[in-house]
SEGULO-337757 format. One line per field, with one value per residue: residue number from 1; residue in one letter; x, y, z of N, C-alpha, C, CB in turn. Coordinates in steps of 0.1 Angstrom, whole numbers, plus 2048, in hexadecimal, padded with zeros to 3 digits. Glycine has a CB too. Example, Ala and Ser with C-alpha at 12.3 -4.5 7.8 and 13.67 -1.06 7.14 Angstrom:
% residues 2
n 1,2
res a,s
nc1 884,880
nc2 7C7,7EA
nc3 84E,847
cac1 87B,889
cac2 7D3,7F5
cac3 84E,847
cc1 884,881
cc2 7DF,800
cc3 84E,84F
cbc1 871,88D
cbc2 7D3,7FA
cbc3 85A,839
% end
This chain:
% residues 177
n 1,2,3,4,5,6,7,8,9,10,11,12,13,14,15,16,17,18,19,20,21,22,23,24,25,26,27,28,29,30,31,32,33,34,35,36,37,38,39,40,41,42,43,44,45,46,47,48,49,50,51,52,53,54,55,56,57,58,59,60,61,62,63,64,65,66,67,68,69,70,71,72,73,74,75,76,77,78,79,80,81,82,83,84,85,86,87,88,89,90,91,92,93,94,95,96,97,98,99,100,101,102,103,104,105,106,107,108,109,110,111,112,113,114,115,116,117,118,119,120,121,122,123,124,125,126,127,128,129,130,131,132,133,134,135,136,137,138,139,140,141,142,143,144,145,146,147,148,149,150,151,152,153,154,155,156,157,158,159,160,161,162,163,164,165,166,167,168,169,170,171,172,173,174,175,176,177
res x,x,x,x,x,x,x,x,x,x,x,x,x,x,x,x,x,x,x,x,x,x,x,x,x,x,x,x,x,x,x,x,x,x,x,x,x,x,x,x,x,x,x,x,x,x,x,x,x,x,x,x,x,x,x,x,x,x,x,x,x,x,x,x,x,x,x,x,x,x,x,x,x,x,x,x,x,x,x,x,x,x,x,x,x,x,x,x,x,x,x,x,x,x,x,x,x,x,x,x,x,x,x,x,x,x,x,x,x,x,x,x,x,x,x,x,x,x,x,x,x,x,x,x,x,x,x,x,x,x,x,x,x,x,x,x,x,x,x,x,x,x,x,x,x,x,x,x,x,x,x,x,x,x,x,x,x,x,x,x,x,x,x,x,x,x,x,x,x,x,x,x,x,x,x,x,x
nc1 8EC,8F9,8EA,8FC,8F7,8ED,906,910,905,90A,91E,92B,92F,913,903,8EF,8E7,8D3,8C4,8BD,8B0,89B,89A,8AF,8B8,8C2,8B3,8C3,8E4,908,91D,937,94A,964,983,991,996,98A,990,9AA,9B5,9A6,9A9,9C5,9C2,9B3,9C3,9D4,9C5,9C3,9D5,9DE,9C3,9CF,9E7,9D8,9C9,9E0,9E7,9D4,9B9,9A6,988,969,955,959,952,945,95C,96A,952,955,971,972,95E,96C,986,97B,96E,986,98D,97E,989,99B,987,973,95B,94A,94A,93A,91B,8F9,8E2,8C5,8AE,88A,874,859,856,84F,84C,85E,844,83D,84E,847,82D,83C,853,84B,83E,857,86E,87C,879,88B,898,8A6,8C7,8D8,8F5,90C,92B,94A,95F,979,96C,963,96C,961,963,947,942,92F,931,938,919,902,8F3,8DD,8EF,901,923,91F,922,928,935,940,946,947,93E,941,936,93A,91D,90A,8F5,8FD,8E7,8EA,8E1,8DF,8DF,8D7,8E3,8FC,90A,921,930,944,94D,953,95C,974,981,97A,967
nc2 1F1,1E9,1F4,206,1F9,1E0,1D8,1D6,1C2,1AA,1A8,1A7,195,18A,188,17B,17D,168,16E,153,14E,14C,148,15D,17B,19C,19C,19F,1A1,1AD,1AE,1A3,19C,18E,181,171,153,159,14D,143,160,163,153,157,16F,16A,15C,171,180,16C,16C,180,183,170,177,18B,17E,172,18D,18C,19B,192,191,189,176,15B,14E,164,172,163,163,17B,17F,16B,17F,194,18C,181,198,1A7,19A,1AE,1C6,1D3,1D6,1ED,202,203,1EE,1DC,1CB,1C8,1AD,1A3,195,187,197,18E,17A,157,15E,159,154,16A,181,187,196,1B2,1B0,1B0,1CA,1DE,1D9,1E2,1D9,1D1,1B7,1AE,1AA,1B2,1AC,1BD,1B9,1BF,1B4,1A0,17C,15D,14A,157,164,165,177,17A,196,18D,17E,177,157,143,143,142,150,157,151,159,149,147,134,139,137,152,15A,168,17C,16F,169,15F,14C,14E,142,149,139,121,10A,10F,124,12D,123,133,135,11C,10A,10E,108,119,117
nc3 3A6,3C9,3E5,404,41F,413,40D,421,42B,41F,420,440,45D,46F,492,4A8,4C5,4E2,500,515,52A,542,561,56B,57A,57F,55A,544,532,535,514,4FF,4E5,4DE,4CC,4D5,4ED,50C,525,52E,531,545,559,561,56E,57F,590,598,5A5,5BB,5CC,5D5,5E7,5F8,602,613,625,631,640,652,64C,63A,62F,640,636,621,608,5FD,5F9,5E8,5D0,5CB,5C5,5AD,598,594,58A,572,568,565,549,538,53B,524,510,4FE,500,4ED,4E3,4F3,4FA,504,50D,510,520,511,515,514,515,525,54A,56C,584,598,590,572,56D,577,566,54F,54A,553,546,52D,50E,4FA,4F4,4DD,4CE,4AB,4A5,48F,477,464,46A,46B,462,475,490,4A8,4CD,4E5,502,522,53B,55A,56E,58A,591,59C,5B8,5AE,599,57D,55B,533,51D,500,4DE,4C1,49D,482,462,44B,43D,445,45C,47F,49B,4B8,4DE,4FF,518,533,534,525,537,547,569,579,591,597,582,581,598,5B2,5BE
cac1 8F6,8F4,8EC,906,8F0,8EF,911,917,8FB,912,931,92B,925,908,903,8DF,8E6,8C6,8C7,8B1,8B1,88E,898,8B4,8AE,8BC,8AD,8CB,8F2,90C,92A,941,952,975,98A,997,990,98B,98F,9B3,9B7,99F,9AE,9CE,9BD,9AE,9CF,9DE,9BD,9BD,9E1,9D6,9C2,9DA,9EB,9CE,9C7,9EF,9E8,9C7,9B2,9A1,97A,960,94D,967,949,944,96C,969,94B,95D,97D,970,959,97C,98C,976,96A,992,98C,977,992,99E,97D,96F,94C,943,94A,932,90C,8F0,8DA,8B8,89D,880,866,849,859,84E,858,85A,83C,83A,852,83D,828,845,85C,844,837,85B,878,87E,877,897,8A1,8AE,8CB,8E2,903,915,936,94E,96E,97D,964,96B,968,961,95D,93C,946,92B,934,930,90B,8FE,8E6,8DC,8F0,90E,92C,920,92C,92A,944,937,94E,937,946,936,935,935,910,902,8EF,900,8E0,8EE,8D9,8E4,8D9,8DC,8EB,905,913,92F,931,94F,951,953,962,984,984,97D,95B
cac2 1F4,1E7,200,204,1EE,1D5,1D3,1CC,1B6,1A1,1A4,1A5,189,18C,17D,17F,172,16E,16C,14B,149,14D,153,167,187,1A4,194,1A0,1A0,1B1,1A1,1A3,192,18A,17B,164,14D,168,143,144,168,164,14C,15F,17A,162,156,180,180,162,16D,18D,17F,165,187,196,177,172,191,18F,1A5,18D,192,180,16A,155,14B,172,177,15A,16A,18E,17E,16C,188,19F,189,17F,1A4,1A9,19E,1B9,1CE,1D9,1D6,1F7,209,206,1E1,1D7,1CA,1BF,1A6,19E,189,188,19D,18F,16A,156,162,14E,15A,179,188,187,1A4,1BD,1B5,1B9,1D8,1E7,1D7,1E8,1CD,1D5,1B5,1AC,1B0,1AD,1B3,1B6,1BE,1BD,1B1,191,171,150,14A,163,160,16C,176,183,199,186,17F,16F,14B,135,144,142,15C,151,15B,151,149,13C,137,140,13C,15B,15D,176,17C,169,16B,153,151,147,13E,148,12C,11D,0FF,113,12B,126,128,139,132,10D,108,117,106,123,116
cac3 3B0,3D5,3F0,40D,424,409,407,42F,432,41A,424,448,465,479,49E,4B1,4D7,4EB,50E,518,53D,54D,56D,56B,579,570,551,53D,538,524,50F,4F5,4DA,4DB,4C2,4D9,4F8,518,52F,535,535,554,562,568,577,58D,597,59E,5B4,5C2,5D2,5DD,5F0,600,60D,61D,62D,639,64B,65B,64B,635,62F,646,62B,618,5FF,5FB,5F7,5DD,5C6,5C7,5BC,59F,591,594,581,567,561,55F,539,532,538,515,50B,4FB,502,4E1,4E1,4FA,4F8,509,504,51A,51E,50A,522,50D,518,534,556,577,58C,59C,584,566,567,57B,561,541,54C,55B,53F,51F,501,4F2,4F1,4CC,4CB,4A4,49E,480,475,458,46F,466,468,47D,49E,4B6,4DD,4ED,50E,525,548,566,578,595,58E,5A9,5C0,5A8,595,573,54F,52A,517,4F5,4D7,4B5,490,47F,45A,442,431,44C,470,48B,4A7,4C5,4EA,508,522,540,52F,51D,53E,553,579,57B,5A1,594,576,583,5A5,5BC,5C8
cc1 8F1,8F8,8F6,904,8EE,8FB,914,90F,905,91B,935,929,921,909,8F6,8E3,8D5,8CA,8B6,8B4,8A3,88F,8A5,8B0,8C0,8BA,8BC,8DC,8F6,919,92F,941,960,977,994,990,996,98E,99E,9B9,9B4,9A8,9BF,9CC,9B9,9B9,9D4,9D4,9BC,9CE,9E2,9D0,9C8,9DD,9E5,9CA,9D4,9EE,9DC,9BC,9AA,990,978,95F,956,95E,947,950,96A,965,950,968,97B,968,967,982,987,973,979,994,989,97F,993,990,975,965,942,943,93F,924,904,8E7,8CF,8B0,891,875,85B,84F,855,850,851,851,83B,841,84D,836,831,84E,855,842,847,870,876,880,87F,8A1,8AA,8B7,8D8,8EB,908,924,942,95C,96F,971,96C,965,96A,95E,952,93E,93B,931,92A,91F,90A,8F0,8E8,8E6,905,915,929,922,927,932,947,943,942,943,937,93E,936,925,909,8FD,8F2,8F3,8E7,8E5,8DF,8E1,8DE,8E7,8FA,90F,91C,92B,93F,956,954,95A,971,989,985,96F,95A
cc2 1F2,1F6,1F9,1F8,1E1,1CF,1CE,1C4,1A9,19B,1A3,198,192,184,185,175,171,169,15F,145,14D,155,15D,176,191,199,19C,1A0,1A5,1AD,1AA,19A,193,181,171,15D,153,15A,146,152,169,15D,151,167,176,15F,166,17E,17C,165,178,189,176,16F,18E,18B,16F,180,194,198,1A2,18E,185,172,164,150,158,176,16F,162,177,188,175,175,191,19A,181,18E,1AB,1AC,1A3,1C4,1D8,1D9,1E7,1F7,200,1F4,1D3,1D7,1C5,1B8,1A4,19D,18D,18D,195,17D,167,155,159,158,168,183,18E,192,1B2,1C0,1B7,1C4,1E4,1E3,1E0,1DF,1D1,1CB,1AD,1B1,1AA,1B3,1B3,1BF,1BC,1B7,1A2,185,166,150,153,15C,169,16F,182,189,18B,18A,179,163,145,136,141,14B,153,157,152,14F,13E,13C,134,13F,144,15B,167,177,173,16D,15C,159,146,14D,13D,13F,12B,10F,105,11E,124,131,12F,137,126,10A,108,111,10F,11F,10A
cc3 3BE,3DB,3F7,414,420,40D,414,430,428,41E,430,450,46C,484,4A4,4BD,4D9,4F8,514,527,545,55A,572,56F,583,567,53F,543,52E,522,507,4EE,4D5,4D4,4C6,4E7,501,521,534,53A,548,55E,569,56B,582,59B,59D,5AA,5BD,5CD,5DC,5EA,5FC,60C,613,626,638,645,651,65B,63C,638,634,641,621,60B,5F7,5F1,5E4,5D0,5C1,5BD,5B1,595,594,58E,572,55D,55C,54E,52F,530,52C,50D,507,4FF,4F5,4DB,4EE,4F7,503,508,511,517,518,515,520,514,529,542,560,57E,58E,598,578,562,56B,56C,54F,542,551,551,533,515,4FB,4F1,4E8,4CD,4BB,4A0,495,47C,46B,45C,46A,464,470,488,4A7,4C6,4E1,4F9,519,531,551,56D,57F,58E,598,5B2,5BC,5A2,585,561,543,525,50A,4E5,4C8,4A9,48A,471,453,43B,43D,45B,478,493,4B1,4D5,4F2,515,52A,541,52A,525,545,55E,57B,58C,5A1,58F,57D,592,5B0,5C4,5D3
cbc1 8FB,8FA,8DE,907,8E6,8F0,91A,919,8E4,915,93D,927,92A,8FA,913,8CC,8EF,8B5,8C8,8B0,8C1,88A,893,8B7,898,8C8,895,8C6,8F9,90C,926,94B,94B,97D,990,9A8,991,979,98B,9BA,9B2,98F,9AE,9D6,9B3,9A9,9DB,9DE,9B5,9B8,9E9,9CB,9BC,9ED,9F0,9BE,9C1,9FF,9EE,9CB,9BB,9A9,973,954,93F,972,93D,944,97B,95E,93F,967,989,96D,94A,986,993,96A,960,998,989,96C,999,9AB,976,970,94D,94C,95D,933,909,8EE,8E1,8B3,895,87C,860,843,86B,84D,859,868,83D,83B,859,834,81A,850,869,836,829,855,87B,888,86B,89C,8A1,8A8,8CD,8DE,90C,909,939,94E,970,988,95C,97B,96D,951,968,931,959,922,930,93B,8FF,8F8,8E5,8DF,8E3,90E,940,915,943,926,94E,923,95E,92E,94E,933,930,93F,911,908,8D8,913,8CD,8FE,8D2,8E4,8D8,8CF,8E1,8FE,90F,943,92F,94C,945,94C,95E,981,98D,97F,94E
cbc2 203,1D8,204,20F,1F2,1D9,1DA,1D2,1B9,1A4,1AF,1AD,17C,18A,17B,179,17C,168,180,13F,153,13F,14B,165,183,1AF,199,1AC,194,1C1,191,1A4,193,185,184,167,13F,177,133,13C,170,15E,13F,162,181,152,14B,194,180,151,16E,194,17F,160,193,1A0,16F,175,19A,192,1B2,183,196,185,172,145,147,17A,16C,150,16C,19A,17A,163,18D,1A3,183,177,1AE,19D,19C,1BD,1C7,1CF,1CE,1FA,21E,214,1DF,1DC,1C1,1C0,198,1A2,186,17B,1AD,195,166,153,175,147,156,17C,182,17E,1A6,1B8,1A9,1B6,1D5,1E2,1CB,1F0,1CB,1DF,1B4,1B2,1B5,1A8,1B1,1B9,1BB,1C8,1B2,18B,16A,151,142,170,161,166,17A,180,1AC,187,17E,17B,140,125,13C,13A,15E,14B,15B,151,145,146,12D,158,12D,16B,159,177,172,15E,170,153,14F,14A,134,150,121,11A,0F7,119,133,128,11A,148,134,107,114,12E,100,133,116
cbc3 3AE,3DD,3FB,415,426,3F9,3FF,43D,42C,412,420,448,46D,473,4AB,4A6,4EA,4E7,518,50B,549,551,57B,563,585,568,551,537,53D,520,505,4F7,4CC,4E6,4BB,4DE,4F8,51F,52A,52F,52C,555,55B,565,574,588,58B,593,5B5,5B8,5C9,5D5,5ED,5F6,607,614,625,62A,64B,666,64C,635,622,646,621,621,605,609,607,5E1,5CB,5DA,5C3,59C,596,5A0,587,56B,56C,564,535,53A,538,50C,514,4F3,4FF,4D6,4E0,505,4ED,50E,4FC,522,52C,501,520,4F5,515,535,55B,581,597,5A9,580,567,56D,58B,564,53D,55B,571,53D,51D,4F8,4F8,4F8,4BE,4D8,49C,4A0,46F,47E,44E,482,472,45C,47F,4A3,4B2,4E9,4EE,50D,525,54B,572,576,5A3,57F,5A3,5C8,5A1,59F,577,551,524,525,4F0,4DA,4BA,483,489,459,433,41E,44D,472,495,4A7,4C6,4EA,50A,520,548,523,510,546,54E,586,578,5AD,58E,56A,584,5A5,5B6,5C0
% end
């Protein structure tokens, strides 16, 4: 007779992200997994925001830095998607401490992260394609996001790699930069 554990390791999918960005720093981020594509939700949030501001700028009381204005209003409308998002449906994933860090990082963040960062999910909900969707961060000076679409199995472990190749600029993508 299988144990309990048996039986989800069967019948469940698994997903292992890793977060592979070197110099990212924080050296973590945290996501979800939606059952659909979060892109166009965002994008009509983009658009409520992006009106809003119109109106604060029709009456003269539009913030200084229009680059600034920018970055706020796509992290407000990207994190929008999070919304309905539960507690208990959120993760985080970060960088391998023990991995190679750019310079003067290296020994602060061995000595001052918590190696905690494995992280695998598993779950007995439907299989198929799921969306990875992390919260917004800052890279290079950008509002950047993941936004990974993953078929997850039953009985199996999808690994999926978070990269620099595989984010989106959100300040870009969407024409706001």
């Amino acid at each position: 007779m299988a144990s309990h554990g048996e039986g989800f390791r069967k019948n469940a999918w698994h997903l292992h992200p890793r977060l592979e960005v070197p110099d990212l720093f924080p050296p973590a981020v945290l996501f979800s997994l939606f059952d659909f594509d979060p892109r166009p939700k965002f994008r009509e949030s983009l658009k409520r925001v992006s009106g809003i501001d119109r109106e604060s700028t029709a009456d003269g009381s539009a913030p200084l830095d229009p680059a600034l204005t920018r970055q706020l209003r796509v992290t407000a409308a990207w994190d929008r998607v999070f919304r309905e998002v539960t507690g208990d449906r959120v993760a985080m994933v970060s960088r391998d401490p023990q991995a190679n860090e750019p310079g003067d990082l290296k020994g602060k963040l061995r000595n001052e992260v918590i190696p905690a960062y494995a992280v695998l999910i598993g779950s007995t909900e439907p299989a198929g394609t799921k969306w990875l969707a992390s919260r917004a961060t800052r890279y290079h000076e950008h509002v950047v996001a993941w936004c990974l679409p993953i078929n997850v199995a039953a009985g199996k472990v999808t690994e999926i790699a978070l990269t620099p190749e595989n984010m989106i600029a959100l300040d870009e993508e969407h024409g706001t930069g």
